[in-house]
C-alpha positions as CSV (number, residue, x, y, z in Angstrom):
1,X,8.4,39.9,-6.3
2,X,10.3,36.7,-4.9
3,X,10.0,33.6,-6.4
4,X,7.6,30.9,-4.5
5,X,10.5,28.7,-2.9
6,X,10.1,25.7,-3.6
7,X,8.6,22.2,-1.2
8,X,9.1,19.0,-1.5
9,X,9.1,15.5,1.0
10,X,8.4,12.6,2.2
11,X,4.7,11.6,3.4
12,X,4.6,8.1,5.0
13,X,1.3,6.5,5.4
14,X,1.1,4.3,8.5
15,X,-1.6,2.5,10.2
16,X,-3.0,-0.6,11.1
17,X,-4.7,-3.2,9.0
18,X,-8.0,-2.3,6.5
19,X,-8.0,1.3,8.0
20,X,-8.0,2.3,4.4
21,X,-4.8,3.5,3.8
22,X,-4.0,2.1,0.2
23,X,-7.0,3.7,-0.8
24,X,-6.5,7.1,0.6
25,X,-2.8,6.8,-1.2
26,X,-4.4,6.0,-4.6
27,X,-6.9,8.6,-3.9
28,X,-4.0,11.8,-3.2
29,X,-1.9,10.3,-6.0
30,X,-4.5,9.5,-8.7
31,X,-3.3,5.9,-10.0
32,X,-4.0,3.2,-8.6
33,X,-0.8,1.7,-7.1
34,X,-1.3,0.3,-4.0
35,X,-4.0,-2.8,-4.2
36,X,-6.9,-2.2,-2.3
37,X,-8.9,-5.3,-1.0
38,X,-11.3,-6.3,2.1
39,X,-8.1,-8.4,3.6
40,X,-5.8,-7.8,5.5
41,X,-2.0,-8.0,4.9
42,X,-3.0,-6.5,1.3
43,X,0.2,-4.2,1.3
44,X,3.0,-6.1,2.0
45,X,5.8,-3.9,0.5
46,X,6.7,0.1,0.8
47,X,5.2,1.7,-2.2
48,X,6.0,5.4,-3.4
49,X,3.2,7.8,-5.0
50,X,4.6,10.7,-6.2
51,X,2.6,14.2,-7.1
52,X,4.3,16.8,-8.8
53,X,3.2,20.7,-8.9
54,X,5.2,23.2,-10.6
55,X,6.7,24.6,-7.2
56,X,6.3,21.0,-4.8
57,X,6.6,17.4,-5.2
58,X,5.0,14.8,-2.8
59,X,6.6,11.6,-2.3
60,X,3.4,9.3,-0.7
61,X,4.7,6.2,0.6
62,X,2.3,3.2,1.7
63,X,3.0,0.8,3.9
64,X,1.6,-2.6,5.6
65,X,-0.8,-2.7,8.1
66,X,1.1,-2.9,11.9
67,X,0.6,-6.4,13.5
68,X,2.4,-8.5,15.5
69,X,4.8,-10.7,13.4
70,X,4.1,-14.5,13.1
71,X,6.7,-15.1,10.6
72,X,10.2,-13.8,8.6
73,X,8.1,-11.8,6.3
74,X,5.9,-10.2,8.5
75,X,8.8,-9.4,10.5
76,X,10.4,-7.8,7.4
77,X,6.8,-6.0,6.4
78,X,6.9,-4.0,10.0
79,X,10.2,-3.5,9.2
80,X,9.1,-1.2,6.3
81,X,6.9,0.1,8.9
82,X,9.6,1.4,11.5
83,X,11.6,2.4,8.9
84,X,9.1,4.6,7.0
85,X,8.5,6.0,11.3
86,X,12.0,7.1,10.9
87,X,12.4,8.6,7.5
88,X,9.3,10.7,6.8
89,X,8.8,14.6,6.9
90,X,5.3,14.4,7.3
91,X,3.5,10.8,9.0
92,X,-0.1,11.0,7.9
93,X,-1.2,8.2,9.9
94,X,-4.6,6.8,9.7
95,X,-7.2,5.3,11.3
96,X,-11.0,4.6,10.8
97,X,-14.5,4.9,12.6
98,X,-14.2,1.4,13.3
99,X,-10.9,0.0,14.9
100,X,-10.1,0.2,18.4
101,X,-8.1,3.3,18.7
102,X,-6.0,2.1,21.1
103,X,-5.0,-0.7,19.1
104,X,-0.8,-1.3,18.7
105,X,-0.8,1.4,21.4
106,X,3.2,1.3,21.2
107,X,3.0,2.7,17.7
108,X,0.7,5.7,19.1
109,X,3.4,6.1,21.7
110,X,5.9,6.8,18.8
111,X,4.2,9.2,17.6
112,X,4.1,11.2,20.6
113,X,7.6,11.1,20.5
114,X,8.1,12.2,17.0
115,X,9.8,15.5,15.2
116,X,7.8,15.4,12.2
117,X,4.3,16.8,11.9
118,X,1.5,14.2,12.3
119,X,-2.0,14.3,10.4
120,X,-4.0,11.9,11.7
121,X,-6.9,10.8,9.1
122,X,-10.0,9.2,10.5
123,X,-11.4,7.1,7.5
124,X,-14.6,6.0,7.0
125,X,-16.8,8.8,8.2
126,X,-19.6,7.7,5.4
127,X,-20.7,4.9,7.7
128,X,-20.3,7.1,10.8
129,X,-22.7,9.5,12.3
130,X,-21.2,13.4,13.2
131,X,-21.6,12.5,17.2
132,X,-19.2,9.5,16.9
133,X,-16.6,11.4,14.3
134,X,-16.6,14.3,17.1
135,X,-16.1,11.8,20.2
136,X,-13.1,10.0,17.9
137,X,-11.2,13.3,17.1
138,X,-11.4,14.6,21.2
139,X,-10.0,11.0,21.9
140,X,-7.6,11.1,19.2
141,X,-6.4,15.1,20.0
142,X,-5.8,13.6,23.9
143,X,-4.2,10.8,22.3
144,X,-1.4,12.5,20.1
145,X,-1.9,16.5,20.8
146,X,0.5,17.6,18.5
147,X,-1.5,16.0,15.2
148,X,-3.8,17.7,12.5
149,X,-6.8,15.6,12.6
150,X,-8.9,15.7,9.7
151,X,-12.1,13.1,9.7
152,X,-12.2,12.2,5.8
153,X,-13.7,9.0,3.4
154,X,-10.8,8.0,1.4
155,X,-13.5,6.1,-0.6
156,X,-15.7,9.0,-1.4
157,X,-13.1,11.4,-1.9
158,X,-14.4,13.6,0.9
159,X,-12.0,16.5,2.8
160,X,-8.7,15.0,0.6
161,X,-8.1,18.3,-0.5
162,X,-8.1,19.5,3.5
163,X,-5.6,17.1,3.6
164,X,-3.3,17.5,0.6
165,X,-2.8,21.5,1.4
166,X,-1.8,20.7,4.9
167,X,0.8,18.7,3.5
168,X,2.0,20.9,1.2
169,X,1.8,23.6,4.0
170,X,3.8,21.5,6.1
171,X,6.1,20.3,3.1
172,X,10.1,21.2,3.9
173,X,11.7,23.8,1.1
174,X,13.8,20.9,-1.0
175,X,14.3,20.5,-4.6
176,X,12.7,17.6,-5.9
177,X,13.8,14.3,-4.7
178,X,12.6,12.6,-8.2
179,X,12.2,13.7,-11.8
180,X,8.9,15.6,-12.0
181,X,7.8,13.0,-15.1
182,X,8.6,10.3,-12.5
183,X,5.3,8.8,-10.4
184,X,6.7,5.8,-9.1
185,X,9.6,4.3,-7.8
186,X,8.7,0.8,-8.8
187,X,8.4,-0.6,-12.1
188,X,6.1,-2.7,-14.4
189,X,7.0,-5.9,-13.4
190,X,6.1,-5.2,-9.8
191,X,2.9,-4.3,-10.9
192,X,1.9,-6.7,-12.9
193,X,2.8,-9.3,-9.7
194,X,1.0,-7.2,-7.2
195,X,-2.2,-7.2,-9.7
196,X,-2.0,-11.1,-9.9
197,X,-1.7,-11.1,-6.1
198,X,-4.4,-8.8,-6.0
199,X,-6.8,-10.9,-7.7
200,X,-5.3,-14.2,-5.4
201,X,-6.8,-12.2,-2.2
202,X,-9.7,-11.3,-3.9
203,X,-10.7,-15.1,-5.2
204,X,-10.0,-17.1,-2.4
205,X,-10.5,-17.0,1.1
206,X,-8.8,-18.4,4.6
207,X,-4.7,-19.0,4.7
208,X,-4.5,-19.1,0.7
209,X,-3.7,-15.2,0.2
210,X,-1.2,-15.2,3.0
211,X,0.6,-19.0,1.8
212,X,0.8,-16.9,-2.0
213,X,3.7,-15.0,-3.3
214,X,3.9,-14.4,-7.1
215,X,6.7,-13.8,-9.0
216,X,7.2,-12.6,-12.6
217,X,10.0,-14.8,-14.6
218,X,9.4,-13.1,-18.1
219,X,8.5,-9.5,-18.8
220,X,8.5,-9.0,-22.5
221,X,8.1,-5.7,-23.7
222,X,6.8,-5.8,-27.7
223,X,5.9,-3.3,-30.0
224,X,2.1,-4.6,-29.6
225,X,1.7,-6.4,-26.1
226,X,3.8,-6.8,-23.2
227,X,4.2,-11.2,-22.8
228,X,4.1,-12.3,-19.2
229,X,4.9,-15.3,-17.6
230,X,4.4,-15.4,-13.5
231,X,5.0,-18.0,-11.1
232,X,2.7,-18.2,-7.8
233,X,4.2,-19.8,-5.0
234,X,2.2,-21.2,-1.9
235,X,3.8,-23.3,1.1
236,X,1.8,-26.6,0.6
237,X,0.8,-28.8,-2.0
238,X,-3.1,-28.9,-1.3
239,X,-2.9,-25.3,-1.9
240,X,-1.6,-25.6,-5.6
241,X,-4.7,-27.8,-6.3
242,X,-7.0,-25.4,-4.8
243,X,-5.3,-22.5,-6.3
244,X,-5.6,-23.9,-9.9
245,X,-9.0,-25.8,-9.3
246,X,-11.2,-27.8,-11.3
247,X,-9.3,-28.6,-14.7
248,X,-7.7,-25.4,-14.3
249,X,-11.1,-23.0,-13.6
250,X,-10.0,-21.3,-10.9
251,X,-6.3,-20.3,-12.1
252,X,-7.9,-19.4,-15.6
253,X,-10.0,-16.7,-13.9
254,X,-7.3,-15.1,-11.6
255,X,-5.6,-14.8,-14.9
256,X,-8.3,-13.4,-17.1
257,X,-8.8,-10.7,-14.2
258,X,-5.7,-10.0,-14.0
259,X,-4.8,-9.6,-17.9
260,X,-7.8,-7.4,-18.2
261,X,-5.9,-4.6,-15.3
262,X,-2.7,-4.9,-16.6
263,X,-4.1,-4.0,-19.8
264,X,-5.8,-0.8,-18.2
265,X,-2.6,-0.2,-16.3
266,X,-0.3,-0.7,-18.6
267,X,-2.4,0.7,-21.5
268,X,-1.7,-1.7,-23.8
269,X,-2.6,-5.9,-24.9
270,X,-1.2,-8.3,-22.1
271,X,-0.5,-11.7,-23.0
272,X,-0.1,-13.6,-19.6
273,X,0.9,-17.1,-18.4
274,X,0.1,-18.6,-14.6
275,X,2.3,-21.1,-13.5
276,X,2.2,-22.7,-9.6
277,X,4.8,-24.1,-7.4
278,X,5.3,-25.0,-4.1
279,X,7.7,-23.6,-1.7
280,X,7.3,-24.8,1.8
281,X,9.6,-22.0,3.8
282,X,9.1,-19.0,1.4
283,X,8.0,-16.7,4.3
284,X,11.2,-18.1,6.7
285,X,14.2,-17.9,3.8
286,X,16.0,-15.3,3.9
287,X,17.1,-15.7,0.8
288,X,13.9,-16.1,-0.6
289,X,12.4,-13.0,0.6
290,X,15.3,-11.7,-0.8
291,X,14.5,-12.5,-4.3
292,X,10.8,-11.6,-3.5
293,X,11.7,-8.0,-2.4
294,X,11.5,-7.8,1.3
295,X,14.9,-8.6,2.2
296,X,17.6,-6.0,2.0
């Protein structure tokens, strides 16, 4: 009897804004790395799940939401976006029961034009009826004929494991790209700033999210707790006050929230310090977004 050869590849998730895309990732990797928030612009960088089986190994990517670019950084972020277009074995590109599907109709065009294999995931059916998933997935097969469309709810876990064999069916044969102990390609101290950030979209409301990048100056690994110190920077002054609040309130509880998931994270104590600065051109710099990870 031969031996089952062997799949592995990459599976870029792509789609526009709150589609749920971050939390269909976390939900086919089983960690939580991407953050997941009502916002949009919540993924701003390209982060890599990986799943390993004893004869495949996915390599998940998430990406940000398409837009049009106001600024360097958002510019950069779609960057991610064409470039995850133009590396991927499989696109799983998603959408929802909600958006207008016709929305950023020159990425749809791309994917007419692609080699890979496209599944197409319509998120969201929970707050659908079955008469509106049906009419989406005719519109959708006219749209991009070539796809595998599966309706799904990333939230409630329903028809992922439709999904994750079709992937693996449509997997190249590869050795592994990673180790198979490997689920990741980023490392702690990314995670502990995209958990701060996280908590910065979910406290505060209009421009502050998108004004915030946080940075991580100390990353102290001990024997008991890891000892963090982070820097958020926003592009005007009256954000800092806002940002830290009342003799400190509101920067005390972005902290406290943030300490407690790094703890379950990281799996062990977290001793973290919040510091704020301003930095009026942080999304323009190129050398900035450099340091910040979006510039390569």
């Amino acid at each position: 009897m031969s031996e089952k050869k062997h799949r592995a590849g990459f599976v870029n998730i792509i789609g526009n804004p709150n589609v749920g895309k971050s939390t269909l990732m976390n939900a086919l990797v089983g960690e939580k790395l991407s953050i997941v928030t009502a916002k949009a612009q919540t993924t701003r960088h390209r982060i890599m799940g990986i799943v390993n089986g004893e004869d495949y190994q996915i390599v998940y990517s998430d990406t940000p939401g398409i837009l049009k670019p106001s600024y360097r950084l958002q510019q950069n972020m779609m960057n991610f976006v064409d470039t995850a277009i133009g590396d991927a074995d499989i696109i799983l590109y998603v959408t929802d029961v909600v958006e207008q599907g016709d929305k950023n109709a020159d990425y749809i065009a791309k994917l007419r034009d692609i080699l890979c294999p496209v599944i197409l995931v319509i998120n969201k059916i929970d707050i659908s009826t079955q008469e509106q998933v049906h009419q989406l997935m005719d519109w959708w097969h006219e749209q991009l004929p070539q796809a595998i469309i599966y309706p799904a709810s990333a939230r409630e876990k329903f028809n992922l494991e439709n999904i994750f064999d079709a992937i693996i069916g449509h997997l190249p044969v590869a050795p592994a790209w990673y180790d198979k102990d490997v689920f990741t390609d980023k490392n702690l101290r990314f995670f502990a700033s995209e958990i701060i950030r996280e908590k910065i979209l979910l406290n505060y409301s209009q421009e502050i999210p998108y004004s915030c990048e946080v940075a991580i100056e100390e990353f102290k690994e001990g024997a008991e707790r890891y000892d963090i110190s982070a820097v958020i920077y926003v592009i005007r002054e009256s954000q800092k006050g806002i940002l830290i609040g009342k003799g400190g309130s509101a920067l005390k509880k972005v902290g406290t929230q943030a300490r407690i998931d790094m703890e379950d994270f990281f799996q062990k104590k977290v001793f973290l310090r919040l510091f704020v600065k301003t930095d009026p051109d942080w999304r323009e710099n190129k050398k900035e977004l450099r340091r910040f990870g979006y510039e390569y």
